[in-house]
GUTORTOR-145730 format. One record per residue: x, y, z of N, C-alpha, C in turn; residue in three letters. Coordinates in steps of 0.2 Angstrom, whole numbers, plus 5000, padded with zeros to 4 digits. Layout:
N
SITE   n.c1   n.c2   n.c3   ca.c1   ca.c2   ca.c3   c.c1   c.c2   c.c3   res
SITE      X      Y      Z       X       Y       Z      X      Y      Z   Ala
...
***
This chain:
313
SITE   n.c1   n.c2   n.c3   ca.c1   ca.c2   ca.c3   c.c1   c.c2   c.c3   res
SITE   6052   6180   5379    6048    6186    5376   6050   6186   5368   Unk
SITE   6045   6185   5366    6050    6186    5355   6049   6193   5354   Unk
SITE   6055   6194   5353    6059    6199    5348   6054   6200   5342   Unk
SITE   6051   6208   5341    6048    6209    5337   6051   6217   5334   Unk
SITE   6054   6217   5328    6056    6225    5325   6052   6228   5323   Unk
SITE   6049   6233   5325    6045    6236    5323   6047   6245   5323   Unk
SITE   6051   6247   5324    6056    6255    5321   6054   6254   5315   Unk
SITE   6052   6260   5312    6050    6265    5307   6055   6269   5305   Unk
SITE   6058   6270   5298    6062    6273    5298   6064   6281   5301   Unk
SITE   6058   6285   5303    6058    6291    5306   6058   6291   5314   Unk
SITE   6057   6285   5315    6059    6283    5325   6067   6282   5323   Unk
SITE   6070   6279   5318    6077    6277    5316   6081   6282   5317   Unk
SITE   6078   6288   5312    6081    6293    5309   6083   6299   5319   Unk
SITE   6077   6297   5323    6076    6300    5331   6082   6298   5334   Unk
SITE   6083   6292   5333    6088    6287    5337   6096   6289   5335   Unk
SITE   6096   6289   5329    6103    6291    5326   6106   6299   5326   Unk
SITE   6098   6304   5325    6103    6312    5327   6101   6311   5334   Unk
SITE   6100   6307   5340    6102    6307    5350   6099   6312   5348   Unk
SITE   6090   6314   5347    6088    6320    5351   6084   6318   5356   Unk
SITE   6085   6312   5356    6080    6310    5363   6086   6311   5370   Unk
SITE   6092   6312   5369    6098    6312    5375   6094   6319   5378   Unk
SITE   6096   6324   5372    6094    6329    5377   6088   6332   5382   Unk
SITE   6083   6328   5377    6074    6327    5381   6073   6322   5387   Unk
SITE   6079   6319   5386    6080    6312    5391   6084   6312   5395   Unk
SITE   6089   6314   5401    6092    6316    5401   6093   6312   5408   Unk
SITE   6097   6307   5408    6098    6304    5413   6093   6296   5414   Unk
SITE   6090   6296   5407    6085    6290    5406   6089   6285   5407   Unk
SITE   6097   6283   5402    6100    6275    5404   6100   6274   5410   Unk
SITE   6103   6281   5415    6105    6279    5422   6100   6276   5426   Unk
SITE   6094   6278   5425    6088    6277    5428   6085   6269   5428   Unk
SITE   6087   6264   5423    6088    6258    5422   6091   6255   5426   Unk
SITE   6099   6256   5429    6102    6254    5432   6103   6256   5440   Unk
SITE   6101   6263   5441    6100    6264    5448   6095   6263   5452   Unk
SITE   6095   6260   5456    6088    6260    5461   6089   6266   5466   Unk
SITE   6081   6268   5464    6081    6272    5466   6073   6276   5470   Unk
SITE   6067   6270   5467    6063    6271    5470   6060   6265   5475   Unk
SITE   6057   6268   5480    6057    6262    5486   6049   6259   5486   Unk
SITE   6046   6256   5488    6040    6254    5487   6034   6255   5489   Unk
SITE   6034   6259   5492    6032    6266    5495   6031   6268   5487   Unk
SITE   6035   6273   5485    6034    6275    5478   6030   6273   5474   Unk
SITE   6031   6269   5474    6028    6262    5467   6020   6261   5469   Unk
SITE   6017   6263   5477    6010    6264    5479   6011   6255   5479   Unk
SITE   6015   6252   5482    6015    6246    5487   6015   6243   5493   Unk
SITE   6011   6242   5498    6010    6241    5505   6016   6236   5505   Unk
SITE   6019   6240   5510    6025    6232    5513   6021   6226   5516   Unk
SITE   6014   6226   5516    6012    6219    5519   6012   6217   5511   Unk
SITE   6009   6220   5506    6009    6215    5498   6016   6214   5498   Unk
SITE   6021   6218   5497    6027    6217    5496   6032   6211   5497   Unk
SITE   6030   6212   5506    6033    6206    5508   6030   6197   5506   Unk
SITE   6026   6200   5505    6019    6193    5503   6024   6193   5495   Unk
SITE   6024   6197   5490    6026    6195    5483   6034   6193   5487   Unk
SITE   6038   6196   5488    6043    6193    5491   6045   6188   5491   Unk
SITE   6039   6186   5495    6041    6178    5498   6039   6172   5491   Unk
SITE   6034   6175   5488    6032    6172    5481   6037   6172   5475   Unk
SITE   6041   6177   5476    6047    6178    5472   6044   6182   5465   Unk
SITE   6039   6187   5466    6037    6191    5460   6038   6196   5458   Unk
SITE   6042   6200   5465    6046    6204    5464   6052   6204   5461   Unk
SITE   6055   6210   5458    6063    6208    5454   6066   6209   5461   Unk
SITE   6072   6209   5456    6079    6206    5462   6082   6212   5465   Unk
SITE   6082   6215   5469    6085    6224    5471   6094   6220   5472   Unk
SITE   6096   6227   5470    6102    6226    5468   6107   6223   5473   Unk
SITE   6105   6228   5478    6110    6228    5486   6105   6227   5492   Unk
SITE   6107   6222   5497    6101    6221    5500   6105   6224   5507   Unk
SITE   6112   6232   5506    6113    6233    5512   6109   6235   5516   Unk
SITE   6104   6242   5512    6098    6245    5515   6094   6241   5517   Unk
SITE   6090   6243   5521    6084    6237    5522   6079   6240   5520   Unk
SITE   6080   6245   5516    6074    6247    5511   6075   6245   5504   Unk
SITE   6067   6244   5501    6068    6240    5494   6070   6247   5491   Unk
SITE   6072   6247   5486    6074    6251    5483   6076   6250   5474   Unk
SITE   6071   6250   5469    6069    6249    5463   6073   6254   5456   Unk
SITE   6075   6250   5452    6078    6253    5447   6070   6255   5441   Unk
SITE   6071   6259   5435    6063    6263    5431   6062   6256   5428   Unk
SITE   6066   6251   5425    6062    6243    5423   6060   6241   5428   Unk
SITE   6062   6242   5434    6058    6235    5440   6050   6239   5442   Unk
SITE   6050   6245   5442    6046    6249    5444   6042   6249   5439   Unk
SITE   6042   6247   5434    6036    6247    5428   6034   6237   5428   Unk
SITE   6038   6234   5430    6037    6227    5429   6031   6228   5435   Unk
SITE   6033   6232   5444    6030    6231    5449   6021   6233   5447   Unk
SITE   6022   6238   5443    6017    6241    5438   6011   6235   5436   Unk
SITE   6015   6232   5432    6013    6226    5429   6009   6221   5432   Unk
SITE   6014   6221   5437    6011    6216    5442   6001   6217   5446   Unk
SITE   6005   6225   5447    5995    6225    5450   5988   6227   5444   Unk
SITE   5992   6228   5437    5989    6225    5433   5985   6219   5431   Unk
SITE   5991   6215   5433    5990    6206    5434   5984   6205   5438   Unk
SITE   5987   6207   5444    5982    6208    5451   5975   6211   5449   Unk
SITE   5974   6216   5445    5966    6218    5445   5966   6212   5441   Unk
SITE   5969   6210   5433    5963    6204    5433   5962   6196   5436   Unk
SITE   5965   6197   5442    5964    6194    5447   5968   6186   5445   Unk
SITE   5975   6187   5444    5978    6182    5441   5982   6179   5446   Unk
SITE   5982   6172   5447    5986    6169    5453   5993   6172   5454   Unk
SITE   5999   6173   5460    6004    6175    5461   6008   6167   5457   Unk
SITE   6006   6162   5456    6008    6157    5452   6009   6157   5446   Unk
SITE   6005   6160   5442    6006    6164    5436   6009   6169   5434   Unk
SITE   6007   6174   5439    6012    6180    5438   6021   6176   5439   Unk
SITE   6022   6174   5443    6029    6172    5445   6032   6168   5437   Unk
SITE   6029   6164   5433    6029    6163    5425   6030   6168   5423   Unk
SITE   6023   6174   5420    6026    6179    5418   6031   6183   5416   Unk
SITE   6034   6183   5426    6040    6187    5426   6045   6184   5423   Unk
SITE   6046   6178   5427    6052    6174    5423   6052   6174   5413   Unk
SITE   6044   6175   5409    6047    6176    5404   6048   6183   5403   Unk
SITE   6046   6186   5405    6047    6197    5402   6056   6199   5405   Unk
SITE   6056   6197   5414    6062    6199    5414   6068   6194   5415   Unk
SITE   6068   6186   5414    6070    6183    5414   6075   6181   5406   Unk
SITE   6072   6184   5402    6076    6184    5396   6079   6189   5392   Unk
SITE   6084   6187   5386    6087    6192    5383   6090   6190   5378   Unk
SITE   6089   6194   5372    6092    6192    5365   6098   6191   5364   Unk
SITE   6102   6187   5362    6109    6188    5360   6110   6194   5353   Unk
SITE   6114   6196   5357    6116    6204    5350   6120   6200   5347   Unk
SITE   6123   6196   5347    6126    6193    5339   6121   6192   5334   Unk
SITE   6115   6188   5336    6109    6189    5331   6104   6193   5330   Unk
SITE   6105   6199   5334    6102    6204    5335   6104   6211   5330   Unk
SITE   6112   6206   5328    6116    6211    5324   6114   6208   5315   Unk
SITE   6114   6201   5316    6113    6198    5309   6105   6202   5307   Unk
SITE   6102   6205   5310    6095    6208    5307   6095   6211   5304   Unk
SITE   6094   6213   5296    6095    6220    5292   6092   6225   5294   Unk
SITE   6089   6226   5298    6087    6232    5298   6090   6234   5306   Unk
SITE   6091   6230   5309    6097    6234    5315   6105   6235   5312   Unk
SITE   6106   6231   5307    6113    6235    5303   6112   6241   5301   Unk
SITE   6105   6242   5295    6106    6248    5294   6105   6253   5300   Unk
SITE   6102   6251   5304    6101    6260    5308   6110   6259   5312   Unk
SITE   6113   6253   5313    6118    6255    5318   6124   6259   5313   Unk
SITE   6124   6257   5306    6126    6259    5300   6124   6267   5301   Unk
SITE   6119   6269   5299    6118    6274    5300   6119   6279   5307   Unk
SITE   6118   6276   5313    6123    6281    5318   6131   6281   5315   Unk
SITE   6134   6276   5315    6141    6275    5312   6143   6281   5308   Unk
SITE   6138   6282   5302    6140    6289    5298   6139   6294   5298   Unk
SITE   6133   6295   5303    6131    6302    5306   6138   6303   5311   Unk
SITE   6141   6299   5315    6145    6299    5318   6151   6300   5316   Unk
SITE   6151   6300   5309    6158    6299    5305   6162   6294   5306   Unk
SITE   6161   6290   5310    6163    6282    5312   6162   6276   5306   Unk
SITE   6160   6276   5302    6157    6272    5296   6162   6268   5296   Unk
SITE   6168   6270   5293    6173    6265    5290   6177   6260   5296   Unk
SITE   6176   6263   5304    6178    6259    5308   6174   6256   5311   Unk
SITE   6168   6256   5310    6162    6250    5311   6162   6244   5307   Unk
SITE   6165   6246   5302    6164    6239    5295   6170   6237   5297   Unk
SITE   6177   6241   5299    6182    6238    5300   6182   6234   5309   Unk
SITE   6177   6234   5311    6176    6232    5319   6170   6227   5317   Unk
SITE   6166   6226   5313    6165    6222    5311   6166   6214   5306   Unk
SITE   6173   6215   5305    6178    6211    5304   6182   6207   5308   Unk
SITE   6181   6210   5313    6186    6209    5317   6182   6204   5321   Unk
SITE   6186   6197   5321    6185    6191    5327   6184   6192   5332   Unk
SITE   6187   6194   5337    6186    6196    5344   6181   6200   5346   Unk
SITE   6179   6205   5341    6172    6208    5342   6167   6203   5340   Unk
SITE   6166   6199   5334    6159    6194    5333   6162   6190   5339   Unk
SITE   6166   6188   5343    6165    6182    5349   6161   6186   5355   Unk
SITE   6164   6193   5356    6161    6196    5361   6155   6199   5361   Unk
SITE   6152   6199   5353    6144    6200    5351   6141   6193   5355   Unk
SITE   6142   6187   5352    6140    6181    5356   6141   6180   5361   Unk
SITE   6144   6182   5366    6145    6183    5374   6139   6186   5377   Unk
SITE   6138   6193   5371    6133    6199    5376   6127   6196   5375   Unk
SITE   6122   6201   5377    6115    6199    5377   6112   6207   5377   Unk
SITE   6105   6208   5375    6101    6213    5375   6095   6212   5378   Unk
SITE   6093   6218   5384    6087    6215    5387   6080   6219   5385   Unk
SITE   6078   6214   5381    6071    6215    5376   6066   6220   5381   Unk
SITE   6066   6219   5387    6061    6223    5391   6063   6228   5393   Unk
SITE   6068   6230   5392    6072    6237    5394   6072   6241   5388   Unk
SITE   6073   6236   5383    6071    6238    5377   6064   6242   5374   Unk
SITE   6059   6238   5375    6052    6240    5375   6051   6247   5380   Unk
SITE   6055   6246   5386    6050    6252    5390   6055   6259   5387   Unk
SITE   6062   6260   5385    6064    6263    5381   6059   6269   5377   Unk
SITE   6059   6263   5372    6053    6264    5368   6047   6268   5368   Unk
SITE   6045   6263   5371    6037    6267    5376   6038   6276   5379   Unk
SITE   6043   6276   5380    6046    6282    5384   6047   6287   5380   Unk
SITE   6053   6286   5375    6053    6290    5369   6050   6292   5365   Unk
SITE   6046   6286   5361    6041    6287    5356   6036   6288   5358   Unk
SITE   6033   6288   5363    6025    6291    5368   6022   6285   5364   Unk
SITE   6023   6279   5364    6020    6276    5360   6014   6271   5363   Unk
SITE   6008   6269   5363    6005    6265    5366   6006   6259   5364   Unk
SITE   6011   6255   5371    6015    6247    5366   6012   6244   5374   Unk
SITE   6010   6235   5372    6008    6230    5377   6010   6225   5375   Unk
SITE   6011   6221   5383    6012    6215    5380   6009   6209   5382   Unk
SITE   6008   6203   5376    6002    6201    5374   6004   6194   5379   Unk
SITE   6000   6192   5382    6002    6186    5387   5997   6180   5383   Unk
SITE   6000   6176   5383    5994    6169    5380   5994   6165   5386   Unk
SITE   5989   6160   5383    5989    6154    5390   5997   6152   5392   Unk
SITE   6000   6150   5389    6005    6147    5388   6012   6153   5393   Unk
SITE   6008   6157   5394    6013    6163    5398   6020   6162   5392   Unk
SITE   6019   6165   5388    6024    6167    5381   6020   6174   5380   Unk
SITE   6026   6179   5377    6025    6187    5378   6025   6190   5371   Unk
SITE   6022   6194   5370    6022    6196    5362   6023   6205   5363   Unk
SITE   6029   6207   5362    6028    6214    5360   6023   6217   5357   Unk
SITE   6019   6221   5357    6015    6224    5354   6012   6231   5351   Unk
SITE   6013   6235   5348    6012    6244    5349   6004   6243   5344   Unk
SITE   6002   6246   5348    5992    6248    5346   5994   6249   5338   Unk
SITE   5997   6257   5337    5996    6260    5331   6000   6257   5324   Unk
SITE   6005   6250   5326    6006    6248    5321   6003   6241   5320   Unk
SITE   5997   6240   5320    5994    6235    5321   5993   6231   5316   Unk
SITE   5995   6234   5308    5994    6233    5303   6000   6227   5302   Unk
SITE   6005   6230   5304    6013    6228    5304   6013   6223   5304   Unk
SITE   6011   6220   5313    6011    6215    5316   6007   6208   5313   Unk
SITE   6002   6211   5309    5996    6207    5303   6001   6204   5299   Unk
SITE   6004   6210   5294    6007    6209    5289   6014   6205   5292   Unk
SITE   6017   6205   5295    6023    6201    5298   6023   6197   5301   Unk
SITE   6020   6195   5307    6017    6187    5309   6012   6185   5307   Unk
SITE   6014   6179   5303    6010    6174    5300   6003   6171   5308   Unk
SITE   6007   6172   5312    6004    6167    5318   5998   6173   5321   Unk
SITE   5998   6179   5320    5997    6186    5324   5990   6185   5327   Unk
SITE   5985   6186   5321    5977    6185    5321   5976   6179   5326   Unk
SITE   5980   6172   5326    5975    6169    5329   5978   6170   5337   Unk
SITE   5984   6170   5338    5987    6173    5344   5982   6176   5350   Unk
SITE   5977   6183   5344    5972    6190    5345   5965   6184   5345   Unk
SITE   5965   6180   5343    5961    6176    5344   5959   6172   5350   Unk
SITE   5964   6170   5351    5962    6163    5357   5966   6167   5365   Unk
SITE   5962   6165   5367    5962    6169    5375   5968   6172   5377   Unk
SITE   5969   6180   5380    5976    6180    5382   5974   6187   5386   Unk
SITE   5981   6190   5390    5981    6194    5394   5983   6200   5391   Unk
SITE   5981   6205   5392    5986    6211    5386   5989   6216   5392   Unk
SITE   5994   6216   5396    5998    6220    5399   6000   6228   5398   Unk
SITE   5998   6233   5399    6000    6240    5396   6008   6243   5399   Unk
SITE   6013   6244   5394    6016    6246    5395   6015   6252   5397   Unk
SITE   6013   6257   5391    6011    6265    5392   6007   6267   5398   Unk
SITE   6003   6260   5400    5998    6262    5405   6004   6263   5412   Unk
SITE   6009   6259   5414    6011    6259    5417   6016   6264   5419   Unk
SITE   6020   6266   5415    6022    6272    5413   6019   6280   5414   Unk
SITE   6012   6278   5413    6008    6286    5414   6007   6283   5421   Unk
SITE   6005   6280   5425    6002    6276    5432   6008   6281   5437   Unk
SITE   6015   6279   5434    6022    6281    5438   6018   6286   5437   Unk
SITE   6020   6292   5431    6020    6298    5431   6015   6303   5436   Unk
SITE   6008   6299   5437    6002    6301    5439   6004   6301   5448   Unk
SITE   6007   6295   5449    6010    6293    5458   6013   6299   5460   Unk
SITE   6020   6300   5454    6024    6305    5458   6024   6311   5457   Unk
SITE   6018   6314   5452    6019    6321    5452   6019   6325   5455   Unk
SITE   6014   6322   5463    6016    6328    5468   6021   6327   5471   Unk
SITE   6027   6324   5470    6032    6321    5475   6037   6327   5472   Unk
SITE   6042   6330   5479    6047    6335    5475   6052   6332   5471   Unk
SITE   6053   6327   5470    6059    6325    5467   6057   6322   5460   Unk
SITE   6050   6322   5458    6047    6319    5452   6051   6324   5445   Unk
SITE   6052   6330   5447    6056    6335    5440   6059   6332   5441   Unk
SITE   6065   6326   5443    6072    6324    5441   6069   6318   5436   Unk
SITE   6061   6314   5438    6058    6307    5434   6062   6309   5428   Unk
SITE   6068   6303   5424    6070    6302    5418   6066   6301   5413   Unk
SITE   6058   6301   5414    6057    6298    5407   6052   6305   5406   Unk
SITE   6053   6311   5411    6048    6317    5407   6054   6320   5405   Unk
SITE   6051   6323   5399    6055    6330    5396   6056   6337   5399   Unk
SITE   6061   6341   5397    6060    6349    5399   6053   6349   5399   Unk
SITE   6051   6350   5395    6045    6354    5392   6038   6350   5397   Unk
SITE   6039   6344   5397    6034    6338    5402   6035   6340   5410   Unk
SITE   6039   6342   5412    6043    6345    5418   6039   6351   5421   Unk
SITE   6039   6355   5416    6037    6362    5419   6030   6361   5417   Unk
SITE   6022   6356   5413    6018    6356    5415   6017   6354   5419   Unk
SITE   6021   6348   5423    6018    6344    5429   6021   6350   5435   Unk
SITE   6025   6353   5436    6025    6358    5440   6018   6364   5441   Unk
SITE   6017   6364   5435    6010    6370    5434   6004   6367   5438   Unk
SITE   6003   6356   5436    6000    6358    5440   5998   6356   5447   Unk
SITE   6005   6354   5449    6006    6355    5455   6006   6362   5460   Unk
SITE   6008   6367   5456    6005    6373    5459   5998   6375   5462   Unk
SITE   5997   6375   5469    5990    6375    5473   5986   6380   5470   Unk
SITE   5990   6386   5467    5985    6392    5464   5982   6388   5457   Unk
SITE   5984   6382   5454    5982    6382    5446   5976   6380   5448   Unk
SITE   5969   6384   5443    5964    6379    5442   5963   6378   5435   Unk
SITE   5967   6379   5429    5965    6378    5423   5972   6378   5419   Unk
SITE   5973   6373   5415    5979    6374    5409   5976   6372   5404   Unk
SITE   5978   6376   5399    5978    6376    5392   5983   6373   5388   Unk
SITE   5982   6369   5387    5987    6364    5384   5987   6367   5375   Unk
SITE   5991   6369   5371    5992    6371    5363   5997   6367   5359   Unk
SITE   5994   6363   5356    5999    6358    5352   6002   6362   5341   Unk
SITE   6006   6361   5341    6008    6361    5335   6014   6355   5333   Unk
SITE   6008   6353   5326    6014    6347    5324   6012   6340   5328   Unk
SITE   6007   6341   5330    6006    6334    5335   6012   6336   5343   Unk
SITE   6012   6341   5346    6019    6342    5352   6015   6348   5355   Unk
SITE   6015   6348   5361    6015    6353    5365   6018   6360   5364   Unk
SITE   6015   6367   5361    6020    6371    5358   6019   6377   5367   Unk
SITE   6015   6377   5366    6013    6382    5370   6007   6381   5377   Unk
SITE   6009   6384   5384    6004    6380    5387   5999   6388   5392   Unk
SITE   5995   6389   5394    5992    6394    5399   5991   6390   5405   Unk
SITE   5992   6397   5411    5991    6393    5417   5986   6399   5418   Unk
SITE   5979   6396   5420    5974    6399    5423   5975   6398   5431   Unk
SITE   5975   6403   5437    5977    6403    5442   5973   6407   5445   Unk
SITE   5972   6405   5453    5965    6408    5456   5969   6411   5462   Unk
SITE   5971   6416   5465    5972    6420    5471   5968   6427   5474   Unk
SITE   5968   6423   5480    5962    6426    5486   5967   6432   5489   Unk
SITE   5964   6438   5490    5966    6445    5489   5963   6447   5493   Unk
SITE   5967   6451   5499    5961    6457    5505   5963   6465   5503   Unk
SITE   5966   6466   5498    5969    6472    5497   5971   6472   5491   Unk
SITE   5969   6480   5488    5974    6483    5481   5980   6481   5483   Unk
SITE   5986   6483   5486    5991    6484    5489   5995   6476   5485   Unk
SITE   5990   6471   5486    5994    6464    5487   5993   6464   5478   Unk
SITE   5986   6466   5475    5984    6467    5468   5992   6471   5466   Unk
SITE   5994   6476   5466    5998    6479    5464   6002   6477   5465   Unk
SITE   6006   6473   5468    6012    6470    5468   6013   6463   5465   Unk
SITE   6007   6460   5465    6007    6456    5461   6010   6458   5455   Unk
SITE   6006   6462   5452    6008    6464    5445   6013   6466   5443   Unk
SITE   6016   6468   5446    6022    6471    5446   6028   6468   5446   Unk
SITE   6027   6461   5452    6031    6455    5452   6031   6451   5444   Unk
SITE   6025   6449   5443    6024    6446    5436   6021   6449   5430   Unk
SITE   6020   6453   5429    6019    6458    5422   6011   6455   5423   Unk
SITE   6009   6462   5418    6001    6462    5417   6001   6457   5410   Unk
SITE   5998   6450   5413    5995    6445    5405   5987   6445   5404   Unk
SITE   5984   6442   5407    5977    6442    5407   5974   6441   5414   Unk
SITE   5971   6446   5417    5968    6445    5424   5962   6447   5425   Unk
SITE   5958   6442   5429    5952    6445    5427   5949   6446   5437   Unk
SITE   5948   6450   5437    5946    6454    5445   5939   6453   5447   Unk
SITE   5937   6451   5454    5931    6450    5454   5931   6455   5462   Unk
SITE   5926   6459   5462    5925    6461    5468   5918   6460   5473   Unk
SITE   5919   6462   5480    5913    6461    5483   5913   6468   5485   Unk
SITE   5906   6472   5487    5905    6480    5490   5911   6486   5488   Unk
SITE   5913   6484   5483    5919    6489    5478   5926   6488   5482   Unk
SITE   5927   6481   5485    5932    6478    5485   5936   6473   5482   Unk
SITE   5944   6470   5481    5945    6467    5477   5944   6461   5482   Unk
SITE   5942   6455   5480    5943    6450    5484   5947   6442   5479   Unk
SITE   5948   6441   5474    5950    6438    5472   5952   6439   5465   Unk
SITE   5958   6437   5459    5957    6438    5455   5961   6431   5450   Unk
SITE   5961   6432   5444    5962    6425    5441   5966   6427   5436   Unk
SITE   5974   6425   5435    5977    6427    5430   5981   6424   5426   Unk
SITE   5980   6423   5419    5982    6417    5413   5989   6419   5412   Unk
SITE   5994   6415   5415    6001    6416    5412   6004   6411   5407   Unk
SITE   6005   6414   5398    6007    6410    5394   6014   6407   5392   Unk
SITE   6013   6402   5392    6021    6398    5395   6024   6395   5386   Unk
SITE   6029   6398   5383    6032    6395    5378   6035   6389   5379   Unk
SITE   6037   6383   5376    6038    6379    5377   6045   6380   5372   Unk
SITE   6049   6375   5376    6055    6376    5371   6058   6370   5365   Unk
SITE   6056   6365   5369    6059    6357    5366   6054   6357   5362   Unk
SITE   6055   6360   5355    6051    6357    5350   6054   6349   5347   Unk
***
């Protein structure tokens, strides 16, 4: 997969004060643990077993369980895969793909000679008040030997990305199964910085959606109870997808400021045989907007809008 840098100084500036830690909260781990099984992912264990044998599925970590059980990369790669599958791409092909998306990784020694990843790591260093012992650790032999030991996984890196920045990023597959990072909205960039770009978009290729597969998860598991723990939604992402998975919701009003969800209304429909229950209702949740519909000068249902502040600005 090539390594394309495409952070903006204001995605930089995101990355250096860690406000996505507190929005994200448990996202690295989620990388590393498996934790969802294939069942989750909306995969029959007869496909599975079938990829399995083909070898297109990743590698699960521990094979004590006899259930698969998927880290949030493998679970976006498995994404991909019925992506592939709609446009009806041989499991021979796919099996290529994989080897190039998750089969490779940048060495951070050269990933450090990049001026623009010096300055943002520069830039955590001083927000951090670490500056002088970065440049003094970057002197230092034993660290450039163990920069060129390590490695950085471009595709962990990408769905990162996609995650935090809500950004719509894909990736571009050619005949050749060679992968091309790509984000829709800097499209310009990618003109202006690959000489190769245009004809790449020119001559026949596959376009992959990260962001697609990422909302596909969110859509799977939001009636699942353990979806509020999903590392890639926010506080604020959390408690809409609870609203609507509440059976009473039949309407939210989503209100943006600044481009963010500032404030949300839950419109909400409950069936009534008594004042008695009307009354306590109210009581329990304060009078917001309720609108009462009666039959023969009785209540029989009523509908009431509770507006919800949103906090993670």
């Amino acid at each position: 997969m090539k390594e394309i840098n495409f952070i903006n100084k204001e995605e930089m500036d995101f990355i250096v004060q860690s406000k996505f830690i507190s929005n994200f909260p448990g996202l690295y781990e989620s990388f590393h643990e498996p934790r969802y099984t294939i069942n989750d992912l909306g995969v029959t264990h007869r496909d599975a077993t079938y990829w399995d044998k083909k070898d297109i599925l990743p590698t699960i970590q521990s094979k004590i369980n006899t259930r698969r059980r998927y880290t949030l990369k493998q679970a976006v790669w498995i994404k991909l895969i019925q992506q592939l599958r709609d446009f009806d791409i041989s499991l021979n092909k796919i099996k290529d793909i994989k080897d190039c998306i998750l089969g490779q990784e940048a060495n951070a020694f050269e990933l450090f000679q990049d001026p623009n990843v010096q300055k943002m790591i520069e830039q955590i260093a001083e927000h951090s008040g670490h500056l002088e012992q970065y440049k003094k650790l970057l002197g230092d032999i034993t660290f450039q030997d163990a920069l060129k030991e390590g490695s950085v996984d471009l595709f962990e890196t990408i769905i990162l990305y996609t995650i935090i920045f809500r950004r719509d990023v894909s990736l571009v597959v050619n005949l050749n199964n060679e992968c091309l990072p790509y984000c829709f909205d800097k499209h310009q960039f990618f003109v202006d910085e690959i000489p190769e770009f245009e004809e790449i978009m020119r001559l026949p290729h596959i376009v992959l959606s990260i962001s697609n597969a990422v909302s596909q998860l969110i859509q799977d598991w939001a009636k699942k109870e353990w979806s509020s723990d999903a590392s890639f939604l926010t506080e604020d992402e959390k408690k809409i997808v609870k609203l609507l998975r509440d059976e009473h919701t039949e309407e939210l009003q989503i209100f943006k400021k600044d481009n963010k969800p500032e404030r949300v209304i839950q419109v909400s429909k409950n069936n009534i045989s008594a004042i008695k229950d009307f009354s306590n209702y109210i009581v329990r949740n304060g009078y917001q907007k309720i609108t009462v519909s009666t039959r023969q000068g009785k209540i029989v249902d009523f509908k009431n809008e509770v507006s919800l502040k949103l906090n993670n600005q």
